[in-house]
C-alpha positions as protocol buffer text, in pm:
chain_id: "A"
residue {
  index: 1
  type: UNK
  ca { x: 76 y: 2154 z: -4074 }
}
residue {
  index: 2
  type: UNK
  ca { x: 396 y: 1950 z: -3881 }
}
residue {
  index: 3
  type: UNK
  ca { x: 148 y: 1608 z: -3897 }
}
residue {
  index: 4
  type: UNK
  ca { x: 80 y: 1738 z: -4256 }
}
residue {
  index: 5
  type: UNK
  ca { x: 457 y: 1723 z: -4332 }
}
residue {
  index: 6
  type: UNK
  ca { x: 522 y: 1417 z: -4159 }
}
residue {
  index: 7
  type: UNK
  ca { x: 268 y: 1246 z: -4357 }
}
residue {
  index: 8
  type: UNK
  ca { x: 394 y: 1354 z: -4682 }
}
residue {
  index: 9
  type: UNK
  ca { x: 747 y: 1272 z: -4604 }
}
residue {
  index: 10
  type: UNK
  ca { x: 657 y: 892 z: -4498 }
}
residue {
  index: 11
  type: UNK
  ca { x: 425 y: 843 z: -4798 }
}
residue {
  index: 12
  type: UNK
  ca { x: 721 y: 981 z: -5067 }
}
residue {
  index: 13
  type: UNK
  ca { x: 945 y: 729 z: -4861 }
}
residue {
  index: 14
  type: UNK
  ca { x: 701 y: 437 z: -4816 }
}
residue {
  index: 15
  type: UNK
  ca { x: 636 y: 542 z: -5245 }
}
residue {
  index: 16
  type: UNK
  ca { x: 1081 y: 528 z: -5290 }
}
residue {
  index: 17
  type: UNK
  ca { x: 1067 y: 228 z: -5124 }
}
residue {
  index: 18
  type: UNK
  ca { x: 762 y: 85 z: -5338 }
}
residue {
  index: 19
  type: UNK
  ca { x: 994 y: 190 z: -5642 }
}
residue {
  index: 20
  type: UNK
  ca { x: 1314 y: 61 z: -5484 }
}
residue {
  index: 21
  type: UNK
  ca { x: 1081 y: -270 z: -5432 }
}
residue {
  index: 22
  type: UNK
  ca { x: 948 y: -363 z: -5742 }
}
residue {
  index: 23
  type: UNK
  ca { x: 1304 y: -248 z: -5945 }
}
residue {
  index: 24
  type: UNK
  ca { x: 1479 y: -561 z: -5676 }
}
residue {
  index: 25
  type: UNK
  ca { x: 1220 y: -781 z: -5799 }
}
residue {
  index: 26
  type: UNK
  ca { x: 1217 y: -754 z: -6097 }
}
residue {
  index: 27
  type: UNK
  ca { x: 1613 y: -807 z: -6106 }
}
residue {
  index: 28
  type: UNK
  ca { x: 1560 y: -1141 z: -5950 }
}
residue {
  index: 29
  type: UNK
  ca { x: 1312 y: -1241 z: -6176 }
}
residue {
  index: 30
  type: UNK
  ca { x: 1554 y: -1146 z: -6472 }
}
residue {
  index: 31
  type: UNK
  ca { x: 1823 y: -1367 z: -6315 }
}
residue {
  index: 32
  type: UNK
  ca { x: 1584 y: -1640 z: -6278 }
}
residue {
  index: 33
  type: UNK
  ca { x: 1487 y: -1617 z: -6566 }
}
residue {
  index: 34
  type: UNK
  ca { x: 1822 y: -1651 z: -6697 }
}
residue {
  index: 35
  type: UNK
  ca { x: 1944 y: -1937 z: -6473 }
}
residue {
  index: 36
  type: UNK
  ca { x: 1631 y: -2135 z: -6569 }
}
residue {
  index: 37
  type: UNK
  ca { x: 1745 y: -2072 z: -6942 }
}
residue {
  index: 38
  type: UNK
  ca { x: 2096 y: -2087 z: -6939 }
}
residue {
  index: 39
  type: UNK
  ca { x: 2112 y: -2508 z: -6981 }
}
residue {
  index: 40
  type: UNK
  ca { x: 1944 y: -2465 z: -7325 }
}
residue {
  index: 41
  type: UNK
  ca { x: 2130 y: -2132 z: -7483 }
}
residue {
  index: 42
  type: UNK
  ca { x: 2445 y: -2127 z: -7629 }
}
residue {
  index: 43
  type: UNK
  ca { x: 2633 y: -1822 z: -7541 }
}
residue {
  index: 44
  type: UNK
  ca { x: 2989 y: -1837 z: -7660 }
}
residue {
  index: 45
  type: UNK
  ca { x: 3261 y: -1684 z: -7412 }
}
residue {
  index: 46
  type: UNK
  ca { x: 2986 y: -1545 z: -7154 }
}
residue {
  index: 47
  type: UNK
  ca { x: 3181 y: -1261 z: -6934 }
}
residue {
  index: 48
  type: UNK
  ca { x: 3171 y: -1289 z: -6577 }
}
residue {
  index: 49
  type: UNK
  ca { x: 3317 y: -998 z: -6320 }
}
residue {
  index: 50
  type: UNK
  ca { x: 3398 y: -1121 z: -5962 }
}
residue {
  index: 51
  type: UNK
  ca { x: 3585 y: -922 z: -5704 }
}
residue {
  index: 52
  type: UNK
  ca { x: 4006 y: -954 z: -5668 }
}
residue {
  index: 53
  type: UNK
  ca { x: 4208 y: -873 z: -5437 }
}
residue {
  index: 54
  type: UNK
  ca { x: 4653 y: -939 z: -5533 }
}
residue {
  index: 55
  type: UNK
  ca { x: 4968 y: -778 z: -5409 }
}
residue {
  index: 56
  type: UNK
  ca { x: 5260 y: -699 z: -5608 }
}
residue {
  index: 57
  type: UNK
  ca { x: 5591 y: -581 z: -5545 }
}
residue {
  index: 58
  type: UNK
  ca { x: 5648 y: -197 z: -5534 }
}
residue {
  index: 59
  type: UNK
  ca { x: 5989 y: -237 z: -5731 }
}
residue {
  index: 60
  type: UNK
  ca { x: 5839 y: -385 z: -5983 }
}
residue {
  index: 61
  type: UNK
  ca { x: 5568 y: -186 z: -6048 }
}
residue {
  index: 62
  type: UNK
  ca { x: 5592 y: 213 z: -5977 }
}
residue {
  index: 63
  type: UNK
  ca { x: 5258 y: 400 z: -5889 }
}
residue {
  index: 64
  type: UNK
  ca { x: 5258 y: 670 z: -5723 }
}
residue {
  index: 65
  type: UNK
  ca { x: 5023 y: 892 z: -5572 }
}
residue {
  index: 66
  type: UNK
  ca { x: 4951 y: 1212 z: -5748 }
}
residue {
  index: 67
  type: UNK
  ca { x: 5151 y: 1554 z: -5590 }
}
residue {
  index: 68
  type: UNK
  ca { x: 5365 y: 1260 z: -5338 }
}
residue {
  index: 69
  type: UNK
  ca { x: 5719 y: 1244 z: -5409 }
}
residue {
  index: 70
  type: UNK
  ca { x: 5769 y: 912 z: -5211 }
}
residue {
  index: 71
  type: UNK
  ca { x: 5459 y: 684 z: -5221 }
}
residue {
  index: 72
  type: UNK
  ca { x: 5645 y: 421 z: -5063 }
}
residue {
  index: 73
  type: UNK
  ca { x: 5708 y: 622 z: -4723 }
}
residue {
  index: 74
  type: UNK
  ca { x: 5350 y: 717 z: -4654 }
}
residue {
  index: 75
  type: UNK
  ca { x: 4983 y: 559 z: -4602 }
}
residue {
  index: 76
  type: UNK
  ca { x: 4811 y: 640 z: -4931 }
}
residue {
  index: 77
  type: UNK
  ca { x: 4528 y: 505 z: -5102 }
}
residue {
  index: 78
  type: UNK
  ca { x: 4433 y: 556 z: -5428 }
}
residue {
  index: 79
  type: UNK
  ca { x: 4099 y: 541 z: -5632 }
}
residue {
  index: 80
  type: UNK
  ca { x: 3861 y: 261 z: -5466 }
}
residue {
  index: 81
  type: UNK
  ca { x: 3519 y: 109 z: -5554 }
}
residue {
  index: 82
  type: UNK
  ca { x: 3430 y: 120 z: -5866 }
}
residue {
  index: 83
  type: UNK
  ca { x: 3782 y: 60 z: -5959 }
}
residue {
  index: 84
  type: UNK
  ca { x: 4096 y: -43 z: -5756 }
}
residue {
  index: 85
  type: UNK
  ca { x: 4213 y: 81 z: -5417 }
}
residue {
  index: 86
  type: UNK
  ca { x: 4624 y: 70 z: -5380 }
}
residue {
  index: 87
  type: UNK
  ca { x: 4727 y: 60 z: -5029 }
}
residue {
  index: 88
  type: UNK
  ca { x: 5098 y: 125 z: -4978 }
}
residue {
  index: 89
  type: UNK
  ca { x: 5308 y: -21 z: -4669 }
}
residue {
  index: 90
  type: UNK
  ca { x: 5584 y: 171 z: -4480 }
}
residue {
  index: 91
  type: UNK
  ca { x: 5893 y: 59 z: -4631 }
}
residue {
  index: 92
  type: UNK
  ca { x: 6088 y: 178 z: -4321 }
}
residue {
  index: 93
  type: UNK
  ca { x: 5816 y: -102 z: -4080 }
}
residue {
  index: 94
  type: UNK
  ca { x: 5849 y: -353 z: -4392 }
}
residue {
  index: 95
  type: UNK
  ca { x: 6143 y: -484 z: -4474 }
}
residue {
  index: 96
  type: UNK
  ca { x: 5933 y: -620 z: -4843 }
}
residue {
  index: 97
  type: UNK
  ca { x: 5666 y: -373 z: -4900 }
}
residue {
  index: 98
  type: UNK
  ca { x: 5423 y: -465 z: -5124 }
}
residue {
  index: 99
  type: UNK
  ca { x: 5100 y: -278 z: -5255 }
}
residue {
  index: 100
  type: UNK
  ca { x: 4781 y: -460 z: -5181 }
}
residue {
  index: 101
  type: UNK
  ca { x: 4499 y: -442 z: -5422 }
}
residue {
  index: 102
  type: UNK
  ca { x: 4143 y: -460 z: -5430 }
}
residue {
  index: 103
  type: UNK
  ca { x: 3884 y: -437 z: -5741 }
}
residue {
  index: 104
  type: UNK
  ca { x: 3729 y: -637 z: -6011 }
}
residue {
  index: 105
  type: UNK
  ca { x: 3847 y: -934 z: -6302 }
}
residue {
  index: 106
  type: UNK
  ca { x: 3623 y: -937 z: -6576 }
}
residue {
  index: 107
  type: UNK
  ca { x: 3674 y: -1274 z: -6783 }
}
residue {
  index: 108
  type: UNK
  ca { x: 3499 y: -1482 z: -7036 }
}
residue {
  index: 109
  type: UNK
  ca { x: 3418 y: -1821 z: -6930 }
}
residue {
  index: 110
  type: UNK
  ca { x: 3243 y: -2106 z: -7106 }
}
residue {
  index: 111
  type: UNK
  ca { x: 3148 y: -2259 z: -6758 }
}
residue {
  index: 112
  type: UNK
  ca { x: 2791 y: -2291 z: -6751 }
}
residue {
  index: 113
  type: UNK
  ca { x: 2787 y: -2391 z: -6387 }
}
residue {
  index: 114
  type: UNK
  ca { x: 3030 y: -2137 z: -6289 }
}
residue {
  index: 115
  type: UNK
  ca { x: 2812 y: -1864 z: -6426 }
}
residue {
  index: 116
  type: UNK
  ca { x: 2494 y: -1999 z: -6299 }
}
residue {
  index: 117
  type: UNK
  ca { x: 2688 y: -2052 z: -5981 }
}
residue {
  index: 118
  type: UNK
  ca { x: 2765 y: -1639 z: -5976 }
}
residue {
  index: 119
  type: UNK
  ca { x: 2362 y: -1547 z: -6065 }
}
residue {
  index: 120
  type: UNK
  ca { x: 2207 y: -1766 z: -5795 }
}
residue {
  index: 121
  type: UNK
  ca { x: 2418 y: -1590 z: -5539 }
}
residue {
  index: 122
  type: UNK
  ca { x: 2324 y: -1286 z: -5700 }
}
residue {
  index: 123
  type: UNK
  ca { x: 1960 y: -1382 z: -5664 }
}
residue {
  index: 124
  type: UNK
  ca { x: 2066 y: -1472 z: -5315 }
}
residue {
  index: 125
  type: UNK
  ca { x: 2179 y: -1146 z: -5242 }
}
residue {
  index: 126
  type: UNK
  ca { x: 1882 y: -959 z: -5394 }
}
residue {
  index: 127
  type: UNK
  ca { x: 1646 y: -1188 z: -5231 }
}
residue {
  index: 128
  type: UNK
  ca { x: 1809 y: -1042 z: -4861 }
}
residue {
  index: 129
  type: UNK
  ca { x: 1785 y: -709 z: -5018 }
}
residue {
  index: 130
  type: UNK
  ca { x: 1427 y: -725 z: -5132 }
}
residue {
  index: 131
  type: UNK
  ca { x: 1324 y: -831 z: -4751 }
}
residue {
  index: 132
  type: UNK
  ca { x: 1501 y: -544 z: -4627 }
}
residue {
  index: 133
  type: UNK
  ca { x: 1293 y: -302 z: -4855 }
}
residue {
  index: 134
  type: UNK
  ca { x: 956 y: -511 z: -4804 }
}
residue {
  index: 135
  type: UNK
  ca { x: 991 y: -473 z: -4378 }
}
residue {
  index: 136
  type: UNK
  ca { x: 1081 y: -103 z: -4414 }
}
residue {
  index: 137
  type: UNK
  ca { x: 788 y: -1 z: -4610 }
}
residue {
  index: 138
  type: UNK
  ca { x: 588 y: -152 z: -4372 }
}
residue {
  index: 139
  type: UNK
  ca { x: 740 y: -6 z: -4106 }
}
residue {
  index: 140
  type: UNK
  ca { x: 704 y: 329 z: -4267 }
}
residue {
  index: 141
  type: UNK
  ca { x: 339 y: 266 z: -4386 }
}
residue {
  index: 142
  type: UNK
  ca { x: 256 y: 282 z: -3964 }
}
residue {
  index: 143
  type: UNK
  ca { x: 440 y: 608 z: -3953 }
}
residue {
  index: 144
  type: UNK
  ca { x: 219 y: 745 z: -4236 }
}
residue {
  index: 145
  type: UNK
  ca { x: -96 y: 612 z: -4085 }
}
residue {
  index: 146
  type: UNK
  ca { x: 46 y: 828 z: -3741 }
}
residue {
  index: 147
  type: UNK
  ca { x: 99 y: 446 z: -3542 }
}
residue {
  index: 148
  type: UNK
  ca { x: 449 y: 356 z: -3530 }
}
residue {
  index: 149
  type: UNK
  ca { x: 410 y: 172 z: -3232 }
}
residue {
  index: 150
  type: UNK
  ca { x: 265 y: -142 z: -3297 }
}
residue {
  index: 151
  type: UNK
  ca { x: 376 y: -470 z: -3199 }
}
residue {
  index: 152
  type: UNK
  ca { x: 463 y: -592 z: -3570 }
}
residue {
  index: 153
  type: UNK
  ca { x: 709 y: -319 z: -3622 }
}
residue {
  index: 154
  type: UNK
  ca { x: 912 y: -399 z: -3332 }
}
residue {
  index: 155
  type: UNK
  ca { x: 959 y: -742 z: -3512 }
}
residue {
  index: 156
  type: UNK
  ca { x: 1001 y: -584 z: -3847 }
}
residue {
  index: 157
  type: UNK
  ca { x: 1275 y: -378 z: -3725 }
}
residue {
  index: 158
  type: UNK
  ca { x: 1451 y: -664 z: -3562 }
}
residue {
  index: 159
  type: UNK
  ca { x: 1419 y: -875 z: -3903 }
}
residue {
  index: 160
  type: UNK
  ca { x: 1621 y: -572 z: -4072 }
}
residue {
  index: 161
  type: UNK
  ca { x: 1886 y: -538 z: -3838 }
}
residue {
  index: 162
  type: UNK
  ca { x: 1948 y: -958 z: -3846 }
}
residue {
  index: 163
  type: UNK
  ca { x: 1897 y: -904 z: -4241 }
}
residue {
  index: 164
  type: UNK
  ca { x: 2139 y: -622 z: -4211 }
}
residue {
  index: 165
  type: UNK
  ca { x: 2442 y: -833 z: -4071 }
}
residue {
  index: 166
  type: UNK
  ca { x: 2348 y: -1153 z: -4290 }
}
residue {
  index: 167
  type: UNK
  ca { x: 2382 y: -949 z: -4572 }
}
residue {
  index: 168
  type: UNK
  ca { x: 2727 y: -827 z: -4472 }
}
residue {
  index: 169
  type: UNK
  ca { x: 2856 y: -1171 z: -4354 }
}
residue {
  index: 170
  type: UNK
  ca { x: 2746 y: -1344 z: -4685 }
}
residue {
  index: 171
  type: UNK
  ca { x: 2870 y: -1077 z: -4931 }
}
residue {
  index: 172
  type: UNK
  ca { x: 3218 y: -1133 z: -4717 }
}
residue {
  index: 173
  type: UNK
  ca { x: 3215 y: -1498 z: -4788 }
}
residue {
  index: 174
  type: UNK
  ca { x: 3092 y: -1442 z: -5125 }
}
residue {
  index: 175
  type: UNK
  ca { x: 3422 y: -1220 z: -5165 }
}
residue {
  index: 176
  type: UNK
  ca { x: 3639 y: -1461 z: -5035 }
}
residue {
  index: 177
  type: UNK
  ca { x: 3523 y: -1758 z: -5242 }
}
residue {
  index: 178
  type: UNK
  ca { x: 3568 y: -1556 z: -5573 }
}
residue {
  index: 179
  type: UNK
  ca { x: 3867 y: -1416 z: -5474 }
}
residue {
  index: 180
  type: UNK
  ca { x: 3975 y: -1765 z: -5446 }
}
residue {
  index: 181
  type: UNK
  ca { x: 3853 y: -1877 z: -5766 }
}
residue {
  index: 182
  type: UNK
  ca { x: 4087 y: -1625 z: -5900 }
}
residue {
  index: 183
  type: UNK
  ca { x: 4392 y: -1690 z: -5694 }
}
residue {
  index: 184
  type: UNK
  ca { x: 4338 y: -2093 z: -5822 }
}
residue {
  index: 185
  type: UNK
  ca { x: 4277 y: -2011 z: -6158 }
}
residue {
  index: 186
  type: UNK
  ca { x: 4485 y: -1675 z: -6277 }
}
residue {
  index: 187
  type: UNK
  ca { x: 4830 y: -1564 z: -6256 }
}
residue {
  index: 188
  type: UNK
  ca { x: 5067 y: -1302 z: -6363 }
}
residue {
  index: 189
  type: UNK
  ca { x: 5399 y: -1159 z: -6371 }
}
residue {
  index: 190
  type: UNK
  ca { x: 5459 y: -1003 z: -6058 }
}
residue {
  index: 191
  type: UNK
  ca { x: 5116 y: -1053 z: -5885 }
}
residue {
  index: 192
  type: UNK
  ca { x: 4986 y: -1254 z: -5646 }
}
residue {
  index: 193
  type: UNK
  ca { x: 4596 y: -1319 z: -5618 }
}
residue {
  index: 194
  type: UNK
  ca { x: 4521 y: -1391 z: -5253 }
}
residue {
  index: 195
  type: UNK
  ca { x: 4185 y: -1441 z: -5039 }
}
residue {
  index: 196
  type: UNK
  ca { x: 4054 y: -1152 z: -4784 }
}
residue {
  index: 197
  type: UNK
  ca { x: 3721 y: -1242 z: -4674 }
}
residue {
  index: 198
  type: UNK
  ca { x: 3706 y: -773 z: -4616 }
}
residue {
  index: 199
  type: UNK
  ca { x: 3435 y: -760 z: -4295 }
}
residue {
  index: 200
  type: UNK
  ca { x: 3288 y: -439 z: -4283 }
}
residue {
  index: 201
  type: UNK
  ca { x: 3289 y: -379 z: -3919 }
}
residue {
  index: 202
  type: UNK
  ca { x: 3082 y: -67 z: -3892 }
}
residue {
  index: 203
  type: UNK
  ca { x: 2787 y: -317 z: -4086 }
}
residue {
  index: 204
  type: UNK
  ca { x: 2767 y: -529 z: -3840 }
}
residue {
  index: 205
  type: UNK
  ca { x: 2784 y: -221 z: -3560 }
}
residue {
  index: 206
  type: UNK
  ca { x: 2474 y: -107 z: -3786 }
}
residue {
  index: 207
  type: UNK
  ca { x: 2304 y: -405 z: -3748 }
}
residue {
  index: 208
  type: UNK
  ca { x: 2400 y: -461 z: -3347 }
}
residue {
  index: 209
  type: UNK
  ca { x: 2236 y: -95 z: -3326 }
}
residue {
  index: 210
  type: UNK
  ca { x: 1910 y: -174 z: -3528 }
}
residue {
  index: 211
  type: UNK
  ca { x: 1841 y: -462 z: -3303 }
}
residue {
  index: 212
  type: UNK
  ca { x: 1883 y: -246 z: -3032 }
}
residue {
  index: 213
  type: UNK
  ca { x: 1638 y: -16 z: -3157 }
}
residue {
  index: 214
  type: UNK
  ca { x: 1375 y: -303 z: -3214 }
}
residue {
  index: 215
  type: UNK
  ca { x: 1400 y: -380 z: -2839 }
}
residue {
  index: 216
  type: UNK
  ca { x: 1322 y: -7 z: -2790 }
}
residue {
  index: 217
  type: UNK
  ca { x: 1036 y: 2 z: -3020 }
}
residue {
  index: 218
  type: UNK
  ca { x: 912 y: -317 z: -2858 }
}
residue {
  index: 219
  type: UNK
  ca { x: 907 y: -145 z: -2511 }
}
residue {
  index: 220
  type: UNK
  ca { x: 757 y: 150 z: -2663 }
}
residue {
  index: 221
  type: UNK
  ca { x: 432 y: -72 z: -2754 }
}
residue {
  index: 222
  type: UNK
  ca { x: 456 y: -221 z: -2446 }
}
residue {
  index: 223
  type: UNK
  ca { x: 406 y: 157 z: -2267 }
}
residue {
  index: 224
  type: UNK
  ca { x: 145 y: 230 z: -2574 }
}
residue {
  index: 225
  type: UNK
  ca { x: -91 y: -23 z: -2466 }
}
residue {
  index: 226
  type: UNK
  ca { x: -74 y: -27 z: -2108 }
}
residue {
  index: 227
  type: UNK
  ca { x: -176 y: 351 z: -2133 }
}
residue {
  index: 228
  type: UNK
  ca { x: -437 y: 270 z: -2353 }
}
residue {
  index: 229
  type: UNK
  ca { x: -560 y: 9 z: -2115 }
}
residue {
  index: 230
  type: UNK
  ca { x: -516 y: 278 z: -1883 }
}
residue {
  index: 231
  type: UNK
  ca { x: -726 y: 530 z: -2007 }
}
């Protein structure tokens, strides 16, 4: 009965991953299919959204966090991803506090390149993303089939943990480009678009501690077969 429900539970993950799969790829094909088209349609103000991150001046511009008194005098953030995040200085450590922003500019642009530009990294991103999937239903195809220890996971596992901190390192500099694009190209009264490439730390711990557990698994076929040699 326990290798009975060990079995189910990798084949419904090795099927969510199947699913998770085949919904990447065809988002890449989609894209494709749009960057091969875009030179011949004519699409009139196309909208783009790219990540921003400004400041503006806490005088200015009074938000508050809800059931605070004094926003200004505490750490407080407020809302976050898929909207904005407003982190508030100390005014009493800052002799200019200003509120630091971080969320999303949706534009029209009539820049082909600049929107073919945005879907290739996209593609670029889904492509990492669509490895990721492919090596861990593998990986989880061996646990169904009761042989986790085989020398090709070891690898497999190693690939997801280097895909793991590419992934994080290129979405960073893909931040940090577009935030640029919008600190060169917008403005407004009493903001100030700047450029925060935003590593997430704990990603690349994640990936640091999947490689570590490809070394393990790649020990753990090393015992495997000399036992089986053994015997």
């Amino acid at each position: 009965m326990k290798a009975m429900g060990k079995g189910s539970v990798s084949s419904f993950l090795t099927a969510l991953l199947g699913a998770g799969w085949y919904a990447v790829a065809l988002g890449i094909g989609l894209v494709s299919c749009l960057v091969v088209l875009l030179p011949f349609i004519n699409v009139p103000n196309m909208k783009v959204t790219i990540p921003v991150s400004f400041t503006v001046d806490p005088r200015a511009h009074d938000v508050k966090a809800l059931g605070t008194t004094d926003a200004l005098g505490q750490d407080v953030r407020v809302g976050g991803a898929p909207g904005f995040g407003f982190e508030f200085g100390d005014e009493t450590a800052n002799k200019n506090p200003q509120i630091h922003v971080r969320g999303s500019l949706r534009f029209p642009t009539q820049s082909r390149a600049f929107f073919g530009g945005n879907a290739v990294l996209l593609i670029g991103f889904l492509a990492l993303l669509l490895g990721v999937l492919g090596q861990l239903r593998a990986v989880f195809r061996t646990l169904r089939d009761g042989q986790p220890f085989v020398r090709a996971n070891a690898t497999r596992i190693r690939w997801i943990g280097v895909a793991v901190i590419a992934i994080e390192l290129a979405g960073s500099a893909i931040v940090f480009f577009e935030n640029y694009y919008a600190m060169t190209h917008f403005s407004a009264e009493d903001l100030r678009f700047d450029a925060w490439p935003g590593i997430n730390a704990f990603a690349i711990i994640d990936g640091v501690i999947i490689l570590v557990i490809a070394e393990v698994f790649r020990a753990g076929t090393r015992l495997d077969e000399e036992q089986s040699l053994t015997v």
